[in-house]
PyMOL Python script that loads the backbone (N, CA, C, O; Angstrom):
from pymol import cmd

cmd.read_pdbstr("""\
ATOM      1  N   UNK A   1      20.878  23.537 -80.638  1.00  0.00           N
ATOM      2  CA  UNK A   1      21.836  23.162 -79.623  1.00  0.00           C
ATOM      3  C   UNK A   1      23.073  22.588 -80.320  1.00  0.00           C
ATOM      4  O   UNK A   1      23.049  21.446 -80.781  1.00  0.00           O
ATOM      5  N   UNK A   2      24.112  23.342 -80.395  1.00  0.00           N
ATOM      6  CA  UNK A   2      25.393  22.915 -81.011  1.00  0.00           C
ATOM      7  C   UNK A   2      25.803  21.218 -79.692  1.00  0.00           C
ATOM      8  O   UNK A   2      25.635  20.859 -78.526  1.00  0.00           O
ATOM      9  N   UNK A   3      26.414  20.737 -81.037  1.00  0.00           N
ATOM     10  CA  UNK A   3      26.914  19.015 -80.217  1.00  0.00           C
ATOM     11  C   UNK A   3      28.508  18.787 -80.915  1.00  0.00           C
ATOM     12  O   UNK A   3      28.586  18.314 -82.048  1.00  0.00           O
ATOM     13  N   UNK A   4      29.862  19.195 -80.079  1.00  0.00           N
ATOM     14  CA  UNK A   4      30.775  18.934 -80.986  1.00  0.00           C
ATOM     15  C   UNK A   4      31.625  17.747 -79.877  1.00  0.00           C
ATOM     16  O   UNK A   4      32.289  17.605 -78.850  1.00  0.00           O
ATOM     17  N   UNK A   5      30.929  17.042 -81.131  1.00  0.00           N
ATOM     18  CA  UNK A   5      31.777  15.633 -80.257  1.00  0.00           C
ATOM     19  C   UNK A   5      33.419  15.023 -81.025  1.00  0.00           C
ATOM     20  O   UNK A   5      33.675  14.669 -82.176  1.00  0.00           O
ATOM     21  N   UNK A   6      34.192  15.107 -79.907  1.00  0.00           N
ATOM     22  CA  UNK A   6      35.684  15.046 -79.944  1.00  0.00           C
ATOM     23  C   UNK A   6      36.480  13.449 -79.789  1.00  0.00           C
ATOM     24  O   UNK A   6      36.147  12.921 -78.728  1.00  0.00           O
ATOM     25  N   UNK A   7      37.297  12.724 -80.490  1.00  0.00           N
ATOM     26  CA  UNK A   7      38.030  11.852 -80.212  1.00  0.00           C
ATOM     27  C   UNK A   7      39.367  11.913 -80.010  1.00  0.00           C
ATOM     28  O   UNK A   7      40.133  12.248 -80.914  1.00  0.00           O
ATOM     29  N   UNK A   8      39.841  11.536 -78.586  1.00  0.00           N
ATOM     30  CA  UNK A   8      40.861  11.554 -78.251  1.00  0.00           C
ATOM     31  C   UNK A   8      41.799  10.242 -77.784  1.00  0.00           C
ATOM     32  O   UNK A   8      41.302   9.302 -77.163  1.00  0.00           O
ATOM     33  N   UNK A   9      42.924  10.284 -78.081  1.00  0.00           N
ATOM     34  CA  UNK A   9      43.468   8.548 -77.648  1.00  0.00           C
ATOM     35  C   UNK A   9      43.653   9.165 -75.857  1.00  0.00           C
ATOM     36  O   UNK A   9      43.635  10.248 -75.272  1.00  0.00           O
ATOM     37  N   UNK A  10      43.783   8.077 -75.605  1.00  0.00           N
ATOM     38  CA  UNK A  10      43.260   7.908 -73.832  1.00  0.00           C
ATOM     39  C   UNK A  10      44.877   8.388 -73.286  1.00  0.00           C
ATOM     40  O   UNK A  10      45.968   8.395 -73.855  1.00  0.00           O
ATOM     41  N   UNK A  11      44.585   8.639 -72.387  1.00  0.00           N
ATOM     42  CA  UNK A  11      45.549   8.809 -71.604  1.00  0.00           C
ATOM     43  C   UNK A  11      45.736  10.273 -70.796  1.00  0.00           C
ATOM     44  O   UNK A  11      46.550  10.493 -69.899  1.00  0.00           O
ATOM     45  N   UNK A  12      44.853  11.121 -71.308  1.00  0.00           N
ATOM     46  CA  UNK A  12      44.924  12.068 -70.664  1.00  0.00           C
ATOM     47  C   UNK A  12      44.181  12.773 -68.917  1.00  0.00           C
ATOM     48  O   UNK A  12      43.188  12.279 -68.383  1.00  0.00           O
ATOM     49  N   UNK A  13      44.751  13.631 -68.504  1.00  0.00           N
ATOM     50  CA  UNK A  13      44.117  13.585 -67.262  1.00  0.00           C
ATOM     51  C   UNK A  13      42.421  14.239 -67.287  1.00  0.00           C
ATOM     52  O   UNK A  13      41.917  14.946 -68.159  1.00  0.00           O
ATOM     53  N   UNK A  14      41.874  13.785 -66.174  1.00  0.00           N
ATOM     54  CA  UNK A  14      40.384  14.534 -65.973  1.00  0.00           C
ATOM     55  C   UNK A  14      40.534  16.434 -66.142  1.00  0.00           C
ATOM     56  O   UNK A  14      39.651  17.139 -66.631  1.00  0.00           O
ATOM     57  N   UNK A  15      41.933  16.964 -65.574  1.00  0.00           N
ATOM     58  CA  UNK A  15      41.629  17.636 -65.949  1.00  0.00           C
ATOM     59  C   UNK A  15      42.142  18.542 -67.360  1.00  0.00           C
ATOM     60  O   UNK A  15      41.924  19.657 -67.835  1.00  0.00           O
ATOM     61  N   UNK A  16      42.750  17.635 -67.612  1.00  0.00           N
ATOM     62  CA  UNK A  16      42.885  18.355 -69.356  1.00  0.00           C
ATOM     63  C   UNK A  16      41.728  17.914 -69.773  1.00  0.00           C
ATOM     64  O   UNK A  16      41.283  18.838 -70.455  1.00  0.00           O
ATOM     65  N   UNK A  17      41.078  17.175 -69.772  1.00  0.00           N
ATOM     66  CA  UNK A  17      39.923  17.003 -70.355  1.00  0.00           C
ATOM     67  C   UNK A  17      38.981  18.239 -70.312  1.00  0.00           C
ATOM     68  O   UNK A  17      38.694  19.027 -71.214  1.00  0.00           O
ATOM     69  N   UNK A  18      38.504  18.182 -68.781  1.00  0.00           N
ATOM     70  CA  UNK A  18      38.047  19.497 -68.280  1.00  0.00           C
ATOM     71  C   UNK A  18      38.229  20.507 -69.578  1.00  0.00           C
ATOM     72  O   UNK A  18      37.507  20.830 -70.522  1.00  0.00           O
ATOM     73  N   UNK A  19      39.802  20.898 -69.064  1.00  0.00           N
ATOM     74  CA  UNK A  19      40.102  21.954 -70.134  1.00  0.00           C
ATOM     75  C   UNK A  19      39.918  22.101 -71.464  1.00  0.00           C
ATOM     76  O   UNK A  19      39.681  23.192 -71.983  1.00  0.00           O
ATOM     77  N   UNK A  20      40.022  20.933 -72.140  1.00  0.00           N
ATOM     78  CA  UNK A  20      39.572  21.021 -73.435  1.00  0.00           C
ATOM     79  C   UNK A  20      37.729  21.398 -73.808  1.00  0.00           C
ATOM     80  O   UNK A  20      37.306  22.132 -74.701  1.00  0.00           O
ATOM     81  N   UNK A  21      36.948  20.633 -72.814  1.00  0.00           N
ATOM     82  CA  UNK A  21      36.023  21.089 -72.631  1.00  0.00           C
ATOM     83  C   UNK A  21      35.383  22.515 -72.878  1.00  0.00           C
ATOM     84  O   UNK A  21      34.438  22.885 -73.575  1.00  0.00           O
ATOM     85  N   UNK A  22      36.391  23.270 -71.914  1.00  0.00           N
ATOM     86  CA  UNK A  22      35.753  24.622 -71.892  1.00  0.00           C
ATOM     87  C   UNK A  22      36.111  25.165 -72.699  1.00  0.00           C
ATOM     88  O   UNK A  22      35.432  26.190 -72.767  1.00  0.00           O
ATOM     89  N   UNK A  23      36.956  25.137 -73.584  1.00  0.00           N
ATOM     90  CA  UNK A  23      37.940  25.759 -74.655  1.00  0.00           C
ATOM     91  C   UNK A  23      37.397  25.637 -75.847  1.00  0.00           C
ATOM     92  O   UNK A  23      37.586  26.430 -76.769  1.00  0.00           O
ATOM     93  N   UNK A  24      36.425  24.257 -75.911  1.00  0.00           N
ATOM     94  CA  UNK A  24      35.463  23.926 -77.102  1.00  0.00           C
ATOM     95  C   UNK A  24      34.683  24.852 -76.619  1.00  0.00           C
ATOM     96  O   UNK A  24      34.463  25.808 -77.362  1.00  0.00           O
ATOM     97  N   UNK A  25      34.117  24.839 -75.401  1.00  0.00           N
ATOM     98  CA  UNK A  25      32.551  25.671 -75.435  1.00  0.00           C
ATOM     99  C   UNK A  25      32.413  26.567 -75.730  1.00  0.00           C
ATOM    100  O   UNK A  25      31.392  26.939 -76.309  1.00  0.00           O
ATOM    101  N   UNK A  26      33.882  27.655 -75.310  1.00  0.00           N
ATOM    102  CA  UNK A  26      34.095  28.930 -75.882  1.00  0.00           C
ATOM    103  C   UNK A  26      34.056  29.086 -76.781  1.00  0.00           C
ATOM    104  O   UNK A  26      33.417  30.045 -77.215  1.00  0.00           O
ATOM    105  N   UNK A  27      34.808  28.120 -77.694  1.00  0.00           N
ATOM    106  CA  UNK A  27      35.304  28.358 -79.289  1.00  0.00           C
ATOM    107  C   UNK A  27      33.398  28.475 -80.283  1.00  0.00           C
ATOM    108  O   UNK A  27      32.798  29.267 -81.010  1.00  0.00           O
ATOM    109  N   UNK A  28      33.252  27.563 -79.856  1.00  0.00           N
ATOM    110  CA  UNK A  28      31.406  27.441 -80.131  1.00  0.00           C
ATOM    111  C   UNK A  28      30.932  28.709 -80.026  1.00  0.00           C
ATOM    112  O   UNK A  28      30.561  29.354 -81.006  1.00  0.00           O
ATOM    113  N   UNK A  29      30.914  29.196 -78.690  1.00  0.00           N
ATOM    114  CA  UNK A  29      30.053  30.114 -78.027  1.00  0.00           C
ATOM    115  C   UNK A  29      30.555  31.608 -79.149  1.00  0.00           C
ATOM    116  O   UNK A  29      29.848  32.444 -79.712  1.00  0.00           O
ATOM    117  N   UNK A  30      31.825  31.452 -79.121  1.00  0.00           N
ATOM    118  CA  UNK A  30      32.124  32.717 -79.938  1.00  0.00           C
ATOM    119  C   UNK A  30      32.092  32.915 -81.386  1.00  0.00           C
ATOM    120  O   UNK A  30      32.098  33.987 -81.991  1.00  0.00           O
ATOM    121  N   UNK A  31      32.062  31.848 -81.806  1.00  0.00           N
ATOM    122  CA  UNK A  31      31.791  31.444 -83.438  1.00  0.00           C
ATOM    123  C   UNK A  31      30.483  31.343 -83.890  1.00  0.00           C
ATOM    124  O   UNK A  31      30.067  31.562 -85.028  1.00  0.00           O
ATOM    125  N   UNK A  32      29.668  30.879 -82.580  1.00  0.00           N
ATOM    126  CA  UNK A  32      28.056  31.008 -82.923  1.00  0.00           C
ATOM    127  C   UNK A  32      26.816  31.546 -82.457  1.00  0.00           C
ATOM    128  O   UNK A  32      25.673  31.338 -82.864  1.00  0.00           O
ATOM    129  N   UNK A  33      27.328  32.432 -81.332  1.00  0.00           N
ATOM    130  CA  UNK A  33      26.472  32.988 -80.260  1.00  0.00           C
ATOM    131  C   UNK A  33      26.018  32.367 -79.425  1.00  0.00           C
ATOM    132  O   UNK A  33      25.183  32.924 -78.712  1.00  0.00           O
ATOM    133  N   UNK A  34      26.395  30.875 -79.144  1.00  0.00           N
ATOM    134  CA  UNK A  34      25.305  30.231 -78.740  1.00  0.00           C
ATOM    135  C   UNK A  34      25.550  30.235 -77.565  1.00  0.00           C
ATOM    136  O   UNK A  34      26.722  30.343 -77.203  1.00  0.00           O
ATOM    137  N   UNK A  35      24.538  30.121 -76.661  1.00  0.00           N
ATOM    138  CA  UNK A  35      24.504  30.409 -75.075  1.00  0.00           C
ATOM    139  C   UNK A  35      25.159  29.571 -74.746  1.00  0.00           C
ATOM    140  O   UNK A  35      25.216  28.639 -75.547  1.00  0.00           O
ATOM    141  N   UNK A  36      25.973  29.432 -73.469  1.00  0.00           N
ATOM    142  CA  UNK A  36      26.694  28.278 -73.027  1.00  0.00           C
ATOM    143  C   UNK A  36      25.885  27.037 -72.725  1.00  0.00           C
ATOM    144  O   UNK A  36      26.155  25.909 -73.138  1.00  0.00           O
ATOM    145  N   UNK A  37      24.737  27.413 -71.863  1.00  0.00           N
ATOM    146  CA  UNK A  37      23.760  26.398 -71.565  1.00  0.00           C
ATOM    147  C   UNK A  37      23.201  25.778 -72.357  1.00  0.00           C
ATOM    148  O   UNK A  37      22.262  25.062 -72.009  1.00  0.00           O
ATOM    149  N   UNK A  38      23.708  25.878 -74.010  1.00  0.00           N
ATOM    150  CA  UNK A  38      23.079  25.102 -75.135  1.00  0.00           C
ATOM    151  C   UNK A  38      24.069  24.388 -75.490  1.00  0.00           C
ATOM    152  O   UNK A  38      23.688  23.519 -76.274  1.00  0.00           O
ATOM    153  N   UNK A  39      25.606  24.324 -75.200  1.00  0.00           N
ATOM    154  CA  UNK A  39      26.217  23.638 -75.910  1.00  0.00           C
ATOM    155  C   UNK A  39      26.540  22.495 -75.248  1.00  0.00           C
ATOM    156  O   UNK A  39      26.639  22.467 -74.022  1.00  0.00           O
ATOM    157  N   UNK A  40      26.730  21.459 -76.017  1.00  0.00           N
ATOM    158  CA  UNK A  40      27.078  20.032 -75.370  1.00  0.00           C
ATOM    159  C   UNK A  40      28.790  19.862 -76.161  1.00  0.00           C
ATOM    160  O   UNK A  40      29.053  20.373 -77.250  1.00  0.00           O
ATOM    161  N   UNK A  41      29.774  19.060 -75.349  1.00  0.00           N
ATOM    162  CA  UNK A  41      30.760  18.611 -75.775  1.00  0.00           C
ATOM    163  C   UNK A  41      30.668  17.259 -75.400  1.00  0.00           C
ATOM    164  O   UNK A  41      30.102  17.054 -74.326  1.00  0.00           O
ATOM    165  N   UNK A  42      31.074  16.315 -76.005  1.00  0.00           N
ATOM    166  CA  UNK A  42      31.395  14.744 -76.210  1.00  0.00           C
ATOM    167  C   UNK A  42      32.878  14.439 -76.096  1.00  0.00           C
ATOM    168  O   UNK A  42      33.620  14.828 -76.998  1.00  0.00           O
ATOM    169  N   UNK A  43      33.381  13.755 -75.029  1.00  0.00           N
ATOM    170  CA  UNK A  43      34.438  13.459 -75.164  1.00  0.00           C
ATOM    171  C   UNK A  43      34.595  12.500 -75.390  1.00  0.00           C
ATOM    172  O   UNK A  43      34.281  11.860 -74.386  1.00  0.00           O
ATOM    173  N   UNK A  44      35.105  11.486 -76.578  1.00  0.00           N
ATOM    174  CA  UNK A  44      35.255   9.866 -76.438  1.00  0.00           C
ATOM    175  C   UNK A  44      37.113   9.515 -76.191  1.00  0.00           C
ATOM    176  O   UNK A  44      38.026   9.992 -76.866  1.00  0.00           O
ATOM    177  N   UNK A  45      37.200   8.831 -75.362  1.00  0.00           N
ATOM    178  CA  UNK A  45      38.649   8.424 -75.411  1.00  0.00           C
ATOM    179  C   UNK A  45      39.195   7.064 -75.819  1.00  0.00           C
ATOM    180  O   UNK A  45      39.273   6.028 -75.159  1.00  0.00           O
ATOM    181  N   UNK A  46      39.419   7.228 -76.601  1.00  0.00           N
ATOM    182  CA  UNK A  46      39.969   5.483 -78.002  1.00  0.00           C
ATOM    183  C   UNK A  46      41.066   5.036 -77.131  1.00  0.00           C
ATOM    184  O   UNK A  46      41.742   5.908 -76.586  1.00  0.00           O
ATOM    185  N   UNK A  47      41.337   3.787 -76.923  1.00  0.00           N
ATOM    186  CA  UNK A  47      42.612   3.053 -76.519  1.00  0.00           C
ATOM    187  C   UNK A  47      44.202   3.433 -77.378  1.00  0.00           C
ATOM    188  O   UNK A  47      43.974   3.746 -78.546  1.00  0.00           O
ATOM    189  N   UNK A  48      45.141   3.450 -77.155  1.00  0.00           N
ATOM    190  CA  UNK A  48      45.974   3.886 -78.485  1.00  0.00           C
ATOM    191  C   UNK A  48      46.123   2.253 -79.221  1.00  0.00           C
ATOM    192  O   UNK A  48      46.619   2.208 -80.347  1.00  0.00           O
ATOM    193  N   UNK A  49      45.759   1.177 -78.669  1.00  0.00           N
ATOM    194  CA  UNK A  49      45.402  -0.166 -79.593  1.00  0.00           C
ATOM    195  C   UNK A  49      44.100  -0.200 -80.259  1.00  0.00           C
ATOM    196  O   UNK A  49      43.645  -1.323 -80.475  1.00  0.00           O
ATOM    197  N   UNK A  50      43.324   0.946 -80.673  1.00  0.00           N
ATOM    198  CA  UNK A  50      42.675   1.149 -80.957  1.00  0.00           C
ATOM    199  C   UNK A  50      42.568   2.517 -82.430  1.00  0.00           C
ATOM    200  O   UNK A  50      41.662   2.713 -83.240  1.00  0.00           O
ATOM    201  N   UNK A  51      43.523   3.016 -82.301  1.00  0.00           N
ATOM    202  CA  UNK A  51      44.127   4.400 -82.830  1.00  0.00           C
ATOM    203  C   UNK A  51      45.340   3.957 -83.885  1.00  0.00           C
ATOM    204  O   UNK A  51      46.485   3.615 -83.588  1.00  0.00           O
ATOM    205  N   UNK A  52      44.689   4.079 -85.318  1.00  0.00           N
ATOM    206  CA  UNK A  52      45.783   3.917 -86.354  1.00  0.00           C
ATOM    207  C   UNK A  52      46.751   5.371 -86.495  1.00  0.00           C
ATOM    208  O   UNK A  52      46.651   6.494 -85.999  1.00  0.00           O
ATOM    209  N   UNK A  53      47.237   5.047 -86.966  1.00  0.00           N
ATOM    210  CA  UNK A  53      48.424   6.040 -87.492  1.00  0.00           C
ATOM    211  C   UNK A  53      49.318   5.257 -88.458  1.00  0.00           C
ATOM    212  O   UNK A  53      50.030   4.290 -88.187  1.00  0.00           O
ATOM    213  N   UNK A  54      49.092   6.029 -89.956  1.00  0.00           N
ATOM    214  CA  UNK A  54      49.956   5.030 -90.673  1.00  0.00           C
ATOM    215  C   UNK A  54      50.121   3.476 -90.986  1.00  0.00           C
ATOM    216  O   UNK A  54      51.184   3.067 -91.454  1.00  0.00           O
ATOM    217  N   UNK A  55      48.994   2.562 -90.705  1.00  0.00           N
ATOM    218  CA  UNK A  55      48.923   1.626 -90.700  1.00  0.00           C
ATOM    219  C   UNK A  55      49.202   0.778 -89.391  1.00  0.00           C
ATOM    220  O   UNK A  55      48.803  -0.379 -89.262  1.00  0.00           O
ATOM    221  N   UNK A  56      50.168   1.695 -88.113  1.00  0.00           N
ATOM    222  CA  UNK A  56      50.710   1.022 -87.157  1.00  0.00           C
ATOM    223  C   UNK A  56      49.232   1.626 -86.132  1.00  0.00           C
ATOM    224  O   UNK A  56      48.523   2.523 -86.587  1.00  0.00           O
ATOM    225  N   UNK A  57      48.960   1.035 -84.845  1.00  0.00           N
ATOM    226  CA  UNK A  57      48.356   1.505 -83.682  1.00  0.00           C
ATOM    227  C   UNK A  57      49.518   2.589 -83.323  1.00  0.00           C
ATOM    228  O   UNK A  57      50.724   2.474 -83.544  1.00  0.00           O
ATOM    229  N   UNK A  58      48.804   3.710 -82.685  1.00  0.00           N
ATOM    230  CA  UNK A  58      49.558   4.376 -81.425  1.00  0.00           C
ATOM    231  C   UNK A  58      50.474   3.567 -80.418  1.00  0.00           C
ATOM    232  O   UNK A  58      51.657   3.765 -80.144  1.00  0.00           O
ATOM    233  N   UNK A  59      49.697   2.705 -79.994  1.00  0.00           N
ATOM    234  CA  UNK A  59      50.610   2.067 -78.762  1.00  0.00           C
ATOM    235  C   UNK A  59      51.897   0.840 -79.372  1.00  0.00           C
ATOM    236  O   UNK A  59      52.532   0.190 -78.541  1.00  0.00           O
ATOM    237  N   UNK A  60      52.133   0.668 -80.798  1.00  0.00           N
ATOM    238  CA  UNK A  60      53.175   0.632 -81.114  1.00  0.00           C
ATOM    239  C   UNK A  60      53.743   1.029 -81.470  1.00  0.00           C
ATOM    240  O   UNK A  60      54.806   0.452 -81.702  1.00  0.00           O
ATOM    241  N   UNK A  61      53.513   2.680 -81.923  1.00  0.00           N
ATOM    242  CA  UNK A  61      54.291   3.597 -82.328  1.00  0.00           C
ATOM    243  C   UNK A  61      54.868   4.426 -81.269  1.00  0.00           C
ATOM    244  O   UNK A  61      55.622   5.386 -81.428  1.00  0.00           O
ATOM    245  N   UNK A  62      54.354   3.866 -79.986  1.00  0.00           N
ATOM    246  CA  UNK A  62      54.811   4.803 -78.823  1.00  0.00           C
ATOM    247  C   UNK A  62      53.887   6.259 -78.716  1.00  0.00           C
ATOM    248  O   UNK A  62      54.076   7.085 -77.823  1.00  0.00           O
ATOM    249  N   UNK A  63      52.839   6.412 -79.816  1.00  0.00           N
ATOM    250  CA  UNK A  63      52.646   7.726 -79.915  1.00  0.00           C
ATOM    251  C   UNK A  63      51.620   8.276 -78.541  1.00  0.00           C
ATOM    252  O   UNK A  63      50.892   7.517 -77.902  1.00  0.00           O
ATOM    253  N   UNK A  64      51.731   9.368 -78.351  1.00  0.00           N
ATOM    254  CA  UNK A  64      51.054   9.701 -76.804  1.00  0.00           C
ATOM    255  C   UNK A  64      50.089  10.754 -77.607  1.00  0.00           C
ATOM    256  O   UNK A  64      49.252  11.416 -76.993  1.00  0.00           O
TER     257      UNK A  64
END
""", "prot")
cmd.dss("prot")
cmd.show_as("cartoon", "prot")
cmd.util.cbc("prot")
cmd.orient("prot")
C-alpha cells in the first residue's frame, strides 16, 4: 500500500487540497500500478510561523 505523505504551509482551500490529492493518487497509480483503493495520501498543513525559509518563517517573509 503506497503512503505519500505531503507538507504544506496552511492556507490553502479544502478544495485545492482535494486536488492535490487526486493528482498524487494518479501520479502513484501511474508510476506504480497501484490500484487506487491502495493508495493513501497524508496531507499535513504547517502554520507559515512554523515554516522556515532561509532562516526567516514564511509569515515574515510574507511567503504564501
Amino acid at each position: 500500500m503506497p503512503i505519500a505523505r505531503l507538507s504544506i504551509m496552511e492556507g490553502r482551500s479544502d478544495e485545492d487540497v482535494a486536488k492535490l490529492i487526486a493528482a498524487v493518487t494518479e501520479a502513484i497509480h501511474a508510476s506504480l500500478d497501484a490500484p487506487h483503493q491502495n493508495i493513501r495520501v497524508l496531507v499535513d498543513e504547517v502554520p507559515r510561523t512554523h515554516w522556515g525559509i532561509a532562516g526567516i518563517s514564511a509569515a515574515e517573509r510574507g511567503e504564501r
